[in-house]
Backbone as CSV, one residue per row, in Angstrom:
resi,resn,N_x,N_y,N_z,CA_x,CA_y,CA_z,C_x,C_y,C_z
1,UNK,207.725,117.831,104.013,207.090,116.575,103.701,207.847,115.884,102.574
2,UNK,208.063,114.413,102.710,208.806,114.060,101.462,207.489,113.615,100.911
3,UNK,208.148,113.121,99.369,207.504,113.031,98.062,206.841,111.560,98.267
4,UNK,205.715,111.157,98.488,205.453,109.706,98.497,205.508,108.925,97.616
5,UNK,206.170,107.675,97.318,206.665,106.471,96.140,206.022,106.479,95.239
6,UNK,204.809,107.449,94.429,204.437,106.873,93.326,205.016,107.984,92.870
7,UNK,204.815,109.158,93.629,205.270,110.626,92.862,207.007,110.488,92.007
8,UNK,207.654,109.751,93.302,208.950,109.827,93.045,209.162,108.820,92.046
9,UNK,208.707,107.806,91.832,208.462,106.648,90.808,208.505,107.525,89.542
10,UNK,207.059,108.051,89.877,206.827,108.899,88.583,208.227,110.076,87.681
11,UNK,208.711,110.568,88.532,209.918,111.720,88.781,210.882,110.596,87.709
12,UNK,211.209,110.042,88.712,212.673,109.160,88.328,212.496,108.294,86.951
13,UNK,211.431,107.598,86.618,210.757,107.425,85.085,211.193,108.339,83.750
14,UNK,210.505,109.735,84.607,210.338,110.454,83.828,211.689,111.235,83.315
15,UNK,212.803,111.363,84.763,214.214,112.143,84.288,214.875,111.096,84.085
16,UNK,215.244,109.854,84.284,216.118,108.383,84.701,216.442,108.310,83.382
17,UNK,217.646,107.382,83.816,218.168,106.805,82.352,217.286,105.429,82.631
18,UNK,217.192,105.168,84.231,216.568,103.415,83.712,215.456,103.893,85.184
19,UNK,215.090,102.675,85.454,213.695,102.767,86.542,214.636,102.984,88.244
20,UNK,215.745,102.420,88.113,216.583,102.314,89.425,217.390,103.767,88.918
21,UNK,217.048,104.203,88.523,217.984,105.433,88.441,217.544,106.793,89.082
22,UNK,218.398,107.067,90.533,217.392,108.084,91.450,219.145,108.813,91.726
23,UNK,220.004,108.830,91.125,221.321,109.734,91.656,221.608,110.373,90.138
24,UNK,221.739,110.319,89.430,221.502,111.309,88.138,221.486,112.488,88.704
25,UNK,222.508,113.951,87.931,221.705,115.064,88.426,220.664,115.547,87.778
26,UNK,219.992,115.338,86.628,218.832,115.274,86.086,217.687,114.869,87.130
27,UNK,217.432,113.736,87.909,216.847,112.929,88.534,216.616,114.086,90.273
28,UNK,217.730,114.439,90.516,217.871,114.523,91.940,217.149,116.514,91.742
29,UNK,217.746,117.351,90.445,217.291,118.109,90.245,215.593,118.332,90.092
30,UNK,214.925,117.516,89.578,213.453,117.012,89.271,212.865,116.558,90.478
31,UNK,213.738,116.425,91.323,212.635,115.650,92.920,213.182,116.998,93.829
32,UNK,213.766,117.550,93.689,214.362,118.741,94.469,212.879,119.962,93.878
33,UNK,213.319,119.681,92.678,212.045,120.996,92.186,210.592,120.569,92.566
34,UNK,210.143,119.528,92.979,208.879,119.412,93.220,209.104,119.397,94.630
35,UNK,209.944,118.977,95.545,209.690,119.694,97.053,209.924,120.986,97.116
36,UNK,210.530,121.641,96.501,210.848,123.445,96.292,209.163,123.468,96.099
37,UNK,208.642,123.368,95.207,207.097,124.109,94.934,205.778,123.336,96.012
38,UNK,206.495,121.751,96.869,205.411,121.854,97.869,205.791,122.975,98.854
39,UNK,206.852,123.170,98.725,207.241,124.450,100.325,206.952,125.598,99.392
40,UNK,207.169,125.968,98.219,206.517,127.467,97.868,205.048,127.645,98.230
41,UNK,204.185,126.585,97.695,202.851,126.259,98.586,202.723,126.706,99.589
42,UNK,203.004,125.667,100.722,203.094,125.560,102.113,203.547,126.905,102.456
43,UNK,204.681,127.789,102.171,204.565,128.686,102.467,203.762,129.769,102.451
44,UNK,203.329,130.141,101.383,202.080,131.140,101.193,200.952,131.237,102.184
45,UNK,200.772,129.828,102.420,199.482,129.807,103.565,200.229,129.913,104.869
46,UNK,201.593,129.807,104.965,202.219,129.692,107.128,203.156,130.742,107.019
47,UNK,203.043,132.142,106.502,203.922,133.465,106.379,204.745,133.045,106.979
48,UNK,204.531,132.534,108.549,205.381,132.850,109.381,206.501,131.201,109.970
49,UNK,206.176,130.517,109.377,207.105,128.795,109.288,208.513,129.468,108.466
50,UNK,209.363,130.098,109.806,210.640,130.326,109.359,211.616,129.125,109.361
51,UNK,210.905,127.825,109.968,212.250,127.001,109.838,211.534,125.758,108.351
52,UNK,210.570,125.931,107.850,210.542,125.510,106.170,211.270,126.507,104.873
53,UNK,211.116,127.447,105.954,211.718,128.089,104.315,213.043,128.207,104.415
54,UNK,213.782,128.347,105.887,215.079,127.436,106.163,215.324,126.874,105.033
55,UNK,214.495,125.757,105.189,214.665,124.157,104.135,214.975,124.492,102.860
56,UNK,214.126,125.202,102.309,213.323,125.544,101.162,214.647,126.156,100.556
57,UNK,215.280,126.781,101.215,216.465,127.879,100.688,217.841,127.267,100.743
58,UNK,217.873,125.837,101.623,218.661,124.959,101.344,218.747,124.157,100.649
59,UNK,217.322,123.812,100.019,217.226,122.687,98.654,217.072,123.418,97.714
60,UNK,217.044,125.267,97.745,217.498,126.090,96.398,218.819,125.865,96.105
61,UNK,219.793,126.073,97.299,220.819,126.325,97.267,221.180,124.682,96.271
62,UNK,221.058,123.517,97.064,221.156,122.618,96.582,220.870,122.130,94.847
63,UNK,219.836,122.478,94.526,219.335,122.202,93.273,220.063,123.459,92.493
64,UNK,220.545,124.429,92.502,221.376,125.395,91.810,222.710,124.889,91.817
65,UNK,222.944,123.850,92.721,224.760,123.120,92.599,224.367,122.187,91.797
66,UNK,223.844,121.505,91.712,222.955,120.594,90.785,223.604,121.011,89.197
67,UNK,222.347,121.887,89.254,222.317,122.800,88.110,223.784,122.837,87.308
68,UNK,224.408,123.736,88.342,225.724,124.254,87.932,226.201,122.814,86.772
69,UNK,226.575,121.788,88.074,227.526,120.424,87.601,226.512,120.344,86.148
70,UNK,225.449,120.022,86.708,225.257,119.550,85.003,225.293,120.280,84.227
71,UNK,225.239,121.972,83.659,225.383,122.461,83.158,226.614,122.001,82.437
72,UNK,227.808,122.020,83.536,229.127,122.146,83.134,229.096,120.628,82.584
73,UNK,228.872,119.551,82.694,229.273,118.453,82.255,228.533,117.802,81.337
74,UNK,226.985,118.506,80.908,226.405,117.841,79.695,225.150,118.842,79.839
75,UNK,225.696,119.663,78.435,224.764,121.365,78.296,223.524,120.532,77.681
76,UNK,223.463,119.532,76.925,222.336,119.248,76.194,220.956,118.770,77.027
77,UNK,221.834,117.703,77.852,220.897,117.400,79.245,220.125,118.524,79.948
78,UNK,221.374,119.682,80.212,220.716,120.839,80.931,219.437,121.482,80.406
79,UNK,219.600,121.771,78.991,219.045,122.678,78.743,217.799,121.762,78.430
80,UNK,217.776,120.792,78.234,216.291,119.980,77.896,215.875,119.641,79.373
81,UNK,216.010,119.292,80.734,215.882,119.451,81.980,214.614,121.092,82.661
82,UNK,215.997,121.777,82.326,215.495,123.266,82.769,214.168,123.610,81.514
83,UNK,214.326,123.262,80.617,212.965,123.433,79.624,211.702,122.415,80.396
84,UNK,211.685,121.035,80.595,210.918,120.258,80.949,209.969,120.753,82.035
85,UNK,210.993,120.964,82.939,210.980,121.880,84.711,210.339,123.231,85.013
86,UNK,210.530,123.997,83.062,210.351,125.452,83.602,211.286,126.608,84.425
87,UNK,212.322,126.011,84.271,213.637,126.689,85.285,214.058,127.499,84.579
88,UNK,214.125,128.577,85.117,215.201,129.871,84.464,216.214,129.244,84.513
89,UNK,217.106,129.894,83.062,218.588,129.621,83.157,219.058,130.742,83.612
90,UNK,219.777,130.627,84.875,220.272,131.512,85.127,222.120,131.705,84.642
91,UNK,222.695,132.606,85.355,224.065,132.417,84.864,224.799,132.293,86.214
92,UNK,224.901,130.939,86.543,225.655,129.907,87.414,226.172,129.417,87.013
C-alpha cells in the first residue's frame, strides 16, 4: 500500500530541506521506513503473503543503500536521521 498525501506531506516536512523536497536521502529513507513498518504489520497478521515480504526485503535492501550514501556523504545528517527513525546503526 503506498503512503497517502498527508502522511507523505507530513514525512517530507518533517526530513526536507524545503516542502518540495521528496529526493533527499534523508527524505526517501523516512518514507521507505514507514512502508517497511506498514509491511512489518501487515505481515504478522498474513504469515503466509510471500510476495509482500518480497517487497518488504527489497525496500530493506533499498533503504540500507540509502543509509550507506548518506552515511558516507554527511555523518551528521545520518546520525540525527537514524536517531529520529530509531534505526540501528549498523556497520554498512
Amino acid at each position: 500500500m503506498a503512503l497517502d498525501k498527508a502522511k507523505k506531506a507530513e514525512i517530507v516536512a518533517k526530513f526536507g530541506e524545503g516542502a518540495k523536497d521528496t529526493g533527499s536521502p534523508a527524505v526517501q529513507i523516512a518514507l521507505l521506513s514507514e512502508r517497511i513498518a506498514y509491511l512489518t504489520d501487515h505481515l504478522k497478521e498474513n504469515k503466509k503473503d510471500h510476495a509482500s515480504k518480497l517487497g518488504m526485503l527489497k525496500l530493506v535492501g533499498q533503504r540500507r543503500r540509502l543509509m550507506r550514501y548518506l552515511k558516507k556523504s554527511n555523518l551528521q545528517r545520518y546520525a540525527q536521521v537514524i536517531k529520529e527513525l530509531n534505526i540501528r546503526d549498523t556497520n554498512i
